[in-house]
Phi, psi and omega in degrees: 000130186249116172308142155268134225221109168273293197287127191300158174280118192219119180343138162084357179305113137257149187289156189284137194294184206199105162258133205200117128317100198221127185318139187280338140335273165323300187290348188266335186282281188299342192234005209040184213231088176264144176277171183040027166257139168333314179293298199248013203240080184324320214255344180256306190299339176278358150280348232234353215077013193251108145286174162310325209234163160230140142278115197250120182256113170233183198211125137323127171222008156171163193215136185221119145336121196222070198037041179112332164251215173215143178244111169258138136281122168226149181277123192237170155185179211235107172265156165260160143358282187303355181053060169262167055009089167259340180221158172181146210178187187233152181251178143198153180184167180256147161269100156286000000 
């Protein structure tokens, strides 16, 4: 599925960050449901230091002609509340 893109895509473009709630429902779906875990036990990860939230981040870090379109790579990763790096890893997809 190809995005439509108002703005140019230019190296070094960072993307507007992605604050995304996600339900303790969902993480119990996903993670099964353990006592004293970070993942489904809210009241113990919030002794634990852990919110609710993540911030999700990205940096345009290249762009290629892609059958008509452009294949952008971005570099993304996930701070915590302390603006720590808990994750981080790479996209890629074409743009039109």
């Amino acid at each position: 599925m190809a995005t439509r893109v108002e703005t140019e895509i230019t190296t070094g473009l960072a993307l507007p960050s992605l604050v995304k709630e996600v339900s303790q429902r969902r993480i119990n779906v996903y993670s099964g449901v353990k006592p004293r875990s970070i993942h489904s036990d809210e009241a113990w990860a919030c002794q634990k230091g852990f919110r609710t939230c993540l911030t999700v981040h990205g940096v345009v870090k290249d762009k290629q002609p892609d059958n008509g379109a452009t294949r952008v790579v971005v570099e993304v990763w996930v701070e915590n509340q302390h603006g720590e790096k808990t994750a981080g890893g790479h996209a890629s997809g074409p743009v039109r």
